[in-house]
C-alpha positions in Angstrom: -5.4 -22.4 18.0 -4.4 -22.8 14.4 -7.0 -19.9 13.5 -6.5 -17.1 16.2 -2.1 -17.9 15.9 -2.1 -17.0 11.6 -4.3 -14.5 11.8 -2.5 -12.5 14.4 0.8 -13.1 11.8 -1.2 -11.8 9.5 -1.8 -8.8 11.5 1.3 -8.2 12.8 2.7 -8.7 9.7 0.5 -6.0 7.8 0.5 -3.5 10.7 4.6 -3.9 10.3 4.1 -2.9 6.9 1.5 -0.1 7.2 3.4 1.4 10.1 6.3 1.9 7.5 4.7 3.0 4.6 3.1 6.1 7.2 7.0 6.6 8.6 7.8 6.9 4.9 5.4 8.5 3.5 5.9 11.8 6.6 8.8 13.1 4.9 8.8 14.3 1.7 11.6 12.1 0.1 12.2 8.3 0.6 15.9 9.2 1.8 14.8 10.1 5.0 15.9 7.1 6.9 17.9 4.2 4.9 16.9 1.6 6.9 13.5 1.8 7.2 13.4 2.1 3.4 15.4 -1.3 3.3 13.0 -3.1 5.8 10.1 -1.4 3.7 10.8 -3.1 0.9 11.8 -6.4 2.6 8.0 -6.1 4.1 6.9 -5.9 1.1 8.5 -8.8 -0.9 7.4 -10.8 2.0 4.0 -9.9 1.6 4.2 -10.4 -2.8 5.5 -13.5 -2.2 3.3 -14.9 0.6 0.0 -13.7 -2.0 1.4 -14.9 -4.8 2.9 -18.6 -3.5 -1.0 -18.3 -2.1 -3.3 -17.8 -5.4 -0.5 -20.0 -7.4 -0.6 -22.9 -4.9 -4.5 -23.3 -5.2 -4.1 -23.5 -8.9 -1.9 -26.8 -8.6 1.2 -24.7 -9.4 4.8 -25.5 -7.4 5.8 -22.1 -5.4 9.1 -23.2 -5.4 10.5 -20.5 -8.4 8.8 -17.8 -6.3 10.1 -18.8 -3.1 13.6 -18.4 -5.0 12.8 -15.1 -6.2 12.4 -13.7 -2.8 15.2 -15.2 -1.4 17.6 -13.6 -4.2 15.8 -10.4 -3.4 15.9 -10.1 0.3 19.1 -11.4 0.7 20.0 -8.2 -1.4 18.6 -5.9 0.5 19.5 -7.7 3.4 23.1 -7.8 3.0 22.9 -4.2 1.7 21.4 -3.1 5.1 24.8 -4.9 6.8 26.9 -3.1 4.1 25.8 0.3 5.0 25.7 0.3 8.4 29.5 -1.9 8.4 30.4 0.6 5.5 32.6 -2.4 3.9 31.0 -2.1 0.7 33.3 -4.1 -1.6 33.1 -7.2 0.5 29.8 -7.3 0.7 29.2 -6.6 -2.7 31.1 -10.2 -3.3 29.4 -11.5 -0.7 25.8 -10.7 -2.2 27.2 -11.9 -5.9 28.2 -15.0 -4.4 24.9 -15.8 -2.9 23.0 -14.9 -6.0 25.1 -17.4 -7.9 25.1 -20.0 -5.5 21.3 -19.4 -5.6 20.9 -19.2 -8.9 23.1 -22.9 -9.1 20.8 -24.5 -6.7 17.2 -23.4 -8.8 18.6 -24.3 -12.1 20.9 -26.8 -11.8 21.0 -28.8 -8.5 17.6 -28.7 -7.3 15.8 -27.5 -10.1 12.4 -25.5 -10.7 10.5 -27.9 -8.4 13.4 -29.2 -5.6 13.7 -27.2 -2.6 14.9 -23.8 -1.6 16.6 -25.3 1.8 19.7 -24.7 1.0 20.5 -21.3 0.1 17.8 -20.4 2.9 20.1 -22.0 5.1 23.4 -19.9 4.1 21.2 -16.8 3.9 20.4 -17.7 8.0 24.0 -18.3 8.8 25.1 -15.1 6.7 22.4 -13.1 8.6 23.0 -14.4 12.2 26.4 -13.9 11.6 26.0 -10.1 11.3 23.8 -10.2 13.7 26.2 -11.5 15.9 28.9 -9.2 14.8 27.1 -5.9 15.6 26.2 -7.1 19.0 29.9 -7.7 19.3 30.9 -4.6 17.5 28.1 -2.4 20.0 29.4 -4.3 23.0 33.0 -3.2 22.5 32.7 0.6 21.4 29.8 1.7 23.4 29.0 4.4 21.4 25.0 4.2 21.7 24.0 6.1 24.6 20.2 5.2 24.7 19.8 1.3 22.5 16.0 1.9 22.5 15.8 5.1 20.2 18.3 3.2 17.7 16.4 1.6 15.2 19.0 -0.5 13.8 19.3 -2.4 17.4 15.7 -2.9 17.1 15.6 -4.3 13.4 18.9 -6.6 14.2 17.4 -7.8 17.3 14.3 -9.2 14.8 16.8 -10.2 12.8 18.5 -12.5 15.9 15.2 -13.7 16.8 13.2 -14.6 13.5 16.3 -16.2 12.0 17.9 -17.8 15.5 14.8 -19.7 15.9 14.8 -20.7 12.1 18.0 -22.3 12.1 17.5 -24.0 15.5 14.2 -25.7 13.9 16.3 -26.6 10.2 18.9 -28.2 12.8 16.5 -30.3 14.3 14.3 -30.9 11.5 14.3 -34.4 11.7 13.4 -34.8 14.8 10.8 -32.3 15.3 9.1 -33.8 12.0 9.3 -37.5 12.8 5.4 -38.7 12.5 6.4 -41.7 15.1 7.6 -38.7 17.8 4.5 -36.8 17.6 6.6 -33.6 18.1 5.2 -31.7 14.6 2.1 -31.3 16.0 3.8 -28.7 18.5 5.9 -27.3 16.7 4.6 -25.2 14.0 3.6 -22.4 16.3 7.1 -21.8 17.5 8.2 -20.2 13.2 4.7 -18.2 13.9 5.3 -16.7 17.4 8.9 -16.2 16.2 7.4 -14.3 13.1 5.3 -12.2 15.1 7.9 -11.4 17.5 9.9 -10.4 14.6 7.1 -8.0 13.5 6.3 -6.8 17.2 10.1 -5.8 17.7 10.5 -4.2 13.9 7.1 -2.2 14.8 9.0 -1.2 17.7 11.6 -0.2 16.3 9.9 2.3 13.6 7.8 4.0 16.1 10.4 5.2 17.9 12.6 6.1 14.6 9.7 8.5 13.6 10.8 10.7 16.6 14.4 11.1 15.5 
């Protein structure tokens, strides 16, 4: 099972990224669609790092300063997705420079170069599900969508609800999922991997039908 499960990630995670470097690279400028350029380049520092963390991590050296790098950068262009679509640009600009520095606190000072990056992936899940939850509410009450499954931001948030929902909900129960004495581990690794290919099923989704708009 192990096998067959990462290498249809892998797939779905490069046929994500393909898919929206061909929406992209259809129009003649890269200002064609906003959002798609944001979840192009959050594809793609997912990718980087996962290669990287990869050839490092056979050398014998800790992935943990890489790991920190992405989450500085996607949170960036994360929160920068939620500020143009919200159009509240000045608090999300504080919100993204508090972040970083909380970030940048925890690799340099707290944990360190080698501790964990737990943390600030943790407020970057809340942050996220938060919007998440906010545009659901904010759809909900104006109604001013008339068909959900030609809008490509419902498709990207509702990745967003589901890749990140089922993150937190294994950080909560960490403990108990990875007690060796419960036996529960051994089951539960799949769930991150089906939630990250869902996540790339609904974002591939989502781009295929924001190429006829």
């Amino acid at each position: 099972m192990e096998l067959w499960i990462n290498d249809l990630l892998l797939f779905s995670s490069w046929l994500a990224y393909i898919i929206s470097i061909g929406f992209l690279l259809k129009f003649k400028n890269w200002s064609s669609d906003k959002y798609v350029r944001a979840l192009f380049g959050l594809l793609g520092i997912s990718l980087i790092t996962d290669v990287v963390c990869f050839i490092v991590a056979n050398y014998g050296i800790h992935t943990t300063p890489f790991q920190f790098v992405y989450i500085i950068l996607s949170s960036i262009i994360t929160l920068n997705i939620y500020r143009i679509h919200f159009k509240k640009t000045k608090i999300f600009i504080l919100l993204i420079i508090i972040f970083e520095l909380f970030t940048i606190y925890t690799l340099l000072i707290h944990d360190g170069l080698i501790g964990g990056i737990n943390l600030p992936y943790l407020f970057l899940i809340i942050i996220v599900l938060a919007m998440s939850v906010a545009y659901f509410y904010r759809l909900f009450k104006k109604m001013d969508i008339p068909l959900l499954t030609d809008n490509f931001f419902f498709w990207m948030n509702s990745a967003f609800m589901v890749y990140f929902g089922t993150t937190l909900f294994l950080y909560l129960f960490e403990n108990v999922l990875t007690d060796p004495s419960m036996g529960i581990y051994l089951y539960t690794w799949p769930i991150q991997i089906v939630a990250t290919i869902i996540f790339n099923c609904i974002l591939i989704r989502g781009i295929w039908v924001t190429r006829r708009i």
